[in-house]
Structures are given as C-alpha cells and as structure tokens.
MDAnalysis code that builds the backbone (N, CA, C; Angstrom):
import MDAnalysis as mda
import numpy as np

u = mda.Universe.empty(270, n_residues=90, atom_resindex=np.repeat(np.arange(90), 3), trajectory=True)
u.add_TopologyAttr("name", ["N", "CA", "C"] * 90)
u.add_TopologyAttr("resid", np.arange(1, 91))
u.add_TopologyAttr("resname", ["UNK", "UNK", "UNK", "UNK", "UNK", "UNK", "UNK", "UNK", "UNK", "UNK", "UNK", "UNK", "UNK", "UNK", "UNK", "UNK", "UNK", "UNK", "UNK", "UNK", "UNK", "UNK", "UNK", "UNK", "UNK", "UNK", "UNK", "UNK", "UNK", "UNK", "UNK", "UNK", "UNK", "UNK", "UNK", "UNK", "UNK", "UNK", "UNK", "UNK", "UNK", "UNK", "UNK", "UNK", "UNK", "UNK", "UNK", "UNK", "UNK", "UNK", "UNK", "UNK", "UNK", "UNK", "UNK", "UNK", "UNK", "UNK", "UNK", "UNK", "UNK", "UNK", "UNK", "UNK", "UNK", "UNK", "UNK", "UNK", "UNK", "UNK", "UNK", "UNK", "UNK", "UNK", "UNK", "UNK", "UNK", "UNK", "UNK", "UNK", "UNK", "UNK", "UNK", "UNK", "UNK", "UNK", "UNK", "UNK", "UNK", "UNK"])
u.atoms.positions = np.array([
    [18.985, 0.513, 52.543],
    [19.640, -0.649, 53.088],
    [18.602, -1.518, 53.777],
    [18.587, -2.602, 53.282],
    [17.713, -3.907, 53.978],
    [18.526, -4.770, 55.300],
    [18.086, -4.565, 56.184],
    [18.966, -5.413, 57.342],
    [18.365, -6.023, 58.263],
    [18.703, -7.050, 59.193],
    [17.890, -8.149, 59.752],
    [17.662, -7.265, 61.129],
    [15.916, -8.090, 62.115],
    [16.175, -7.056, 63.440],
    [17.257, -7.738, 64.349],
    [17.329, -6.694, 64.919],
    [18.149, -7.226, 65.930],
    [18.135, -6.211, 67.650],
    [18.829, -6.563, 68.790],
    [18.265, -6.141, 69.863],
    [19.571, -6.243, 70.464],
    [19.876, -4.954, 71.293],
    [20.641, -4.826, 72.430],
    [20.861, -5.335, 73.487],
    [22.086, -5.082, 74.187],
    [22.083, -5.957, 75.294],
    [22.980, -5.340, 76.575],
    [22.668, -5.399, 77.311],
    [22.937, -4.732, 78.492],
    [24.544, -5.117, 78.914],
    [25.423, -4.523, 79.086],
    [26.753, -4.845, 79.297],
    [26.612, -5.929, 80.780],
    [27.295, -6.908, 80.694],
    [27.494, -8.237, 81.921],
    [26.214, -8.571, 81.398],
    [25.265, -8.907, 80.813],
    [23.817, -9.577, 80.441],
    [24.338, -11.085, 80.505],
    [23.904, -11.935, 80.860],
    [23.941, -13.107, 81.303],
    [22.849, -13.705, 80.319],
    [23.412, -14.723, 79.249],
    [22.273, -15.197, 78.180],
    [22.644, -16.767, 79.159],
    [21.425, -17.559, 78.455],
    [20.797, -18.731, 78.755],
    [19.834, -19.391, 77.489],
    [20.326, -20.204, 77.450],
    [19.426, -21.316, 76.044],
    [17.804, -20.485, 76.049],
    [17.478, -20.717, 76.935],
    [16.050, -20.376, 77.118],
    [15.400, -19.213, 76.675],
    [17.039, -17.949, 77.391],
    [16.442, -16.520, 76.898],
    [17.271, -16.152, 75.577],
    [17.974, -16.777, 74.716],
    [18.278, -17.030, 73.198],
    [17.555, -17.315, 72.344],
    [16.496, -18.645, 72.668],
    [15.454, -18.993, 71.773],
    [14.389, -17.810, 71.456],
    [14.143, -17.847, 73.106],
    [13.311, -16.779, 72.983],
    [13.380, -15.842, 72.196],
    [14.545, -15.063, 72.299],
    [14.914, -13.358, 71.167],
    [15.009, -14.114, 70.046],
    [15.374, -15.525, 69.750],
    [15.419, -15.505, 68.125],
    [14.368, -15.457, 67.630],
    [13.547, -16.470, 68.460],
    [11.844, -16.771, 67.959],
    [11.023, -14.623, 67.867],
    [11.548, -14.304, 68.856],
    [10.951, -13.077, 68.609],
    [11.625, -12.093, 67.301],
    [13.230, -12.225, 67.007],
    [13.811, -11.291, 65.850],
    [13.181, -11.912, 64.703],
    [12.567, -13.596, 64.564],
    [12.460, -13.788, 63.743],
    [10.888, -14.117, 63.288],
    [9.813, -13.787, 64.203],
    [8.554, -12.644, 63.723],
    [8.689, -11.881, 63.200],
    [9.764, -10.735, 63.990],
    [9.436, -9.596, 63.651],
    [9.939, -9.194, 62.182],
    [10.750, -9.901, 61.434],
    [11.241, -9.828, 60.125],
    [10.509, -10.634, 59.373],
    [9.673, -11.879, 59.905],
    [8.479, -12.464, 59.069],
    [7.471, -11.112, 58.529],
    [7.032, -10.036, 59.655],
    [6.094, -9.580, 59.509],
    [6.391, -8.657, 58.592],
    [7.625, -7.927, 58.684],
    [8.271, -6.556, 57.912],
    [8.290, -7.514, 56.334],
    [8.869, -8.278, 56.293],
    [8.976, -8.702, 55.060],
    [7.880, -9.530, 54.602],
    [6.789, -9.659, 55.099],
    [5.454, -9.665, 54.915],
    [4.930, -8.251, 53.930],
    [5.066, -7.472, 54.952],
    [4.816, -5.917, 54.201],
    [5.466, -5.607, 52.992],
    [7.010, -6.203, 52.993],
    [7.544, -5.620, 52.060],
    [7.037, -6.495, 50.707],
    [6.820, -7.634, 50.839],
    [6.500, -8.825, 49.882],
    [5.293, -8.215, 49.151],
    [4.198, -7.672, 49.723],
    [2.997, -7.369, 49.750],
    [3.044, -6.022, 48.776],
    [4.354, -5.206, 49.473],
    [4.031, -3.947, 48.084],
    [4.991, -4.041, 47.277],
    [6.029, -4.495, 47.404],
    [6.680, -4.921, 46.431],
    [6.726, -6.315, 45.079],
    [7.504, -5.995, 44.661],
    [7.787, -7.669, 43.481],
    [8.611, -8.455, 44.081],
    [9.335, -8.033, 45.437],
    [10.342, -8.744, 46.321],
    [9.757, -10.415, 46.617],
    [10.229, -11.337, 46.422],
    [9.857, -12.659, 47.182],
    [10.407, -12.499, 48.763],
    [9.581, -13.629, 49.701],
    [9.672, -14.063, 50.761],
    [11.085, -14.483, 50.790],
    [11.832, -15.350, 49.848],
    [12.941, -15.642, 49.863],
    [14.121, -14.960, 49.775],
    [13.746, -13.761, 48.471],
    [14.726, -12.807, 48.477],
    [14.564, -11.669, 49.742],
    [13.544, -11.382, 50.533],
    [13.444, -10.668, 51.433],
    [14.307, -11.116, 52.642],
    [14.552, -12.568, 52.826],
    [15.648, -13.026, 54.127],
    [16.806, -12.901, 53.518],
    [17.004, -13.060, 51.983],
    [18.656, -12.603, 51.602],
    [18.982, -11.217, 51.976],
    [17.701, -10.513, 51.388],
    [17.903, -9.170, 51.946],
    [18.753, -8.344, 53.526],
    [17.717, -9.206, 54.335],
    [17.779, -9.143, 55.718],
    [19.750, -9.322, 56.072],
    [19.653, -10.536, 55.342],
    [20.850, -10.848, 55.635],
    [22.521, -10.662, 55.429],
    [21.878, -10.583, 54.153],
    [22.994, -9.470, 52.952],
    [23.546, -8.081, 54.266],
    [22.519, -7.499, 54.215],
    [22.577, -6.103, 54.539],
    [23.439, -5.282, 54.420],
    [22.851, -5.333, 52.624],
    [23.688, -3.891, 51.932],
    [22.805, -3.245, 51.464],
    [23.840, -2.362, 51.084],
    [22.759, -0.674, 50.441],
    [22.615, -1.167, 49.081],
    [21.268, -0.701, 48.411],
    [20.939, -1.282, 47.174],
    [20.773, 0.065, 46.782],
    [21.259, 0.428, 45.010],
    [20.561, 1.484, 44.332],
    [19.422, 1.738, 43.789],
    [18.965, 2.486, 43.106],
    [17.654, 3.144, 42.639],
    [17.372, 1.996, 41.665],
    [18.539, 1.501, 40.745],
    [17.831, 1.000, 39.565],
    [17.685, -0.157, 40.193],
    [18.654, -1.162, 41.254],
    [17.594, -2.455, 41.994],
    [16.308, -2.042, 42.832],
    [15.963, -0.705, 43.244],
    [14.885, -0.601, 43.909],
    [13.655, -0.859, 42.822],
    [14.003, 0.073, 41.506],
    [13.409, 0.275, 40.765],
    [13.086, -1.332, 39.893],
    [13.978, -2.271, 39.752],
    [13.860, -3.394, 39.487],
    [13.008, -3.977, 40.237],
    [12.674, -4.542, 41.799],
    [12.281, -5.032, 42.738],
    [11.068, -4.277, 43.228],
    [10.413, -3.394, 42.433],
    [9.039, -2.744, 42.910],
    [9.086, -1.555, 43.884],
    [10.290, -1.831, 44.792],
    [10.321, -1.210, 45.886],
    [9.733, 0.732, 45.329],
    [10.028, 1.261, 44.216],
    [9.963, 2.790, 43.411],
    [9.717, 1.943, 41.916],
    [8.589, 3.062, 41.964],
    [8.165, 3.320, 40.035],
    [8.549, 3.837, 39.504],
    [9.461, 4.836, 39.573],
    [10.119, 5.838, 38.682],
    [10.803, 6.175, 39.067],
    [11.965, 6.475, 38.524],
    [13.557, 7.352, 38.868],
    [13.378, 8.861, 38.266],
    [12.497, 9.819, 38.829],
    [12.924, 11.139, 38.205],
    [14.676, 11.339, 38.153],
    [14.727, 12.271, 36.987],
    [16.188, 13.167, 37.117],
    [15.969, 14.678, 37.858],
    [15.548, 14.080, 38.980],
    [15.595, 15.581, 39.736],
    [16.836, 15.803, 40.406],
    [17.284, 17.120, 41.044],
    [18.700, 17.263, 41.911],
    [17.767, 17.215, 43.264],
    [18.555, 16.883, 44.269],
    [17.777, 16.992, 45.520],
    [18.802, 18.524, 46.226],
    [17.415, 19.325, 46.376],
    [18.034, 20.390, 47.009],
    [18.995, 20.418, 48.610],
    [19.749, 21.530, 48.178],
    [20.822, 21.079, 49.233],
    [20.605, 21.387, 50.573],
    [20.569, 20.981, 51.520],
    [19.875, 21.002, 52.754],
    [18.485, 20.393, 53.166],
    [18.072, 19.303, 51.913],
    [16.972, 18.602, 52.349],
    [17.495, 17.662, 53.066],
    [16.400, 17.273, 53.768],
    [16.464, 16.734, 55.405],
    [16.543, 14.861, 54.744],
    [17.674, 14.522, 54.863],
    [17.570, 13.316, 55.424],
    [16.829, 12.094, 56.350],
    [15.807, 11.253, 55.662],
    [14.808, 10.626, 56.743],
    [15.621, 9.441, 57.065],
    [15.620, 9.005, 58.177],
    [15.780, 7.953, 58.473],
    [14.845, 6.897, 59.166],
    [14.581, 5.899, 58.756],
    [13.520, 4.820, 59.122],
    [13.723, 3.559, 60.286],
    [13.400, 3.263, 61.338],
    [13.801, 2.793, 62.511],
    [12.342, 2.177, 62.928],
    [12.288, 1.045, 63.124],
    [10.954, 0.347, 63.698],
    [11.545, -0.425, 64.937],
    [10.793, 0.427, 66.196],
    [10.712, 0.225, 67.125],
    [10.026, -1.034, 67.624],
])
C-alpha cells in the first residue's frame, strides 16, 4: 500500500495558518523525497507517485510487477508462520 505522510495531533491541539503551512510544507518534502527514492528504483513517475500517495490503496504483485517496484513473481507458498514485515518511516 502506497499512502501520503501524515502526522498526529495531540487531543485540544490548537492549529493556526502559520502552524498548517508549516506541517504541509513539511508532509510535503517528506513525500517529495520518498517518492524521489521510489521514482529512482522504480519505472514509477513523479506524477504517478502523488496519485499513489493519494489513492492509498493496496496494489497487487502483477501492478508491482508492472511498475518496477519486483522483477519476478515466483510461485512459491509462503510458509505458515512467516513473520509479517511492516514498513514505517519515522
């Protein structure tokens, strides 16, 4: 799943024009840069990388496999009790 960043907020948080710009200008580095990376190893465009972001749905093997993201689809089974990774950029 491709999804845009985004940032928490403290329950009663009190926003202001000033500190809005701010987090956008900053969510929206930080998805310049990721989708920098992703552009870079993938066949993904800059353009389709903010649909991505934005979309934010789960894509299958054969669009990964379309879009560079994987070179090959083995037909392997994944054994049962392999560990689930999950990916989170802090």
């Amino acid at each position: 799943m491709f999804h845009g960043v985004g940032f928490d907020s403290a329950q009663n948080q009190r926003f202001e024009e000033k500190n809005l710009q701010e987090a956008l200008h900053s969510i929206l580095a930080d998805q310049k840069r990721i989708a920098a990376i992703i552009c870079d190893r993938t066949s993904i465009t800059p353009e389709k990388a903010g649909e991505l972001f934005r979309e934010a749905r789960t894509k299958d093997a054969d669009d990964a496999l379309k879009n560079g993201i994987i070179h090959d689809i083995a037909d392997a089974k994944i054994p049962s009790g392999a560990p689930i990774i999950n990916f989170v950029f802090n």
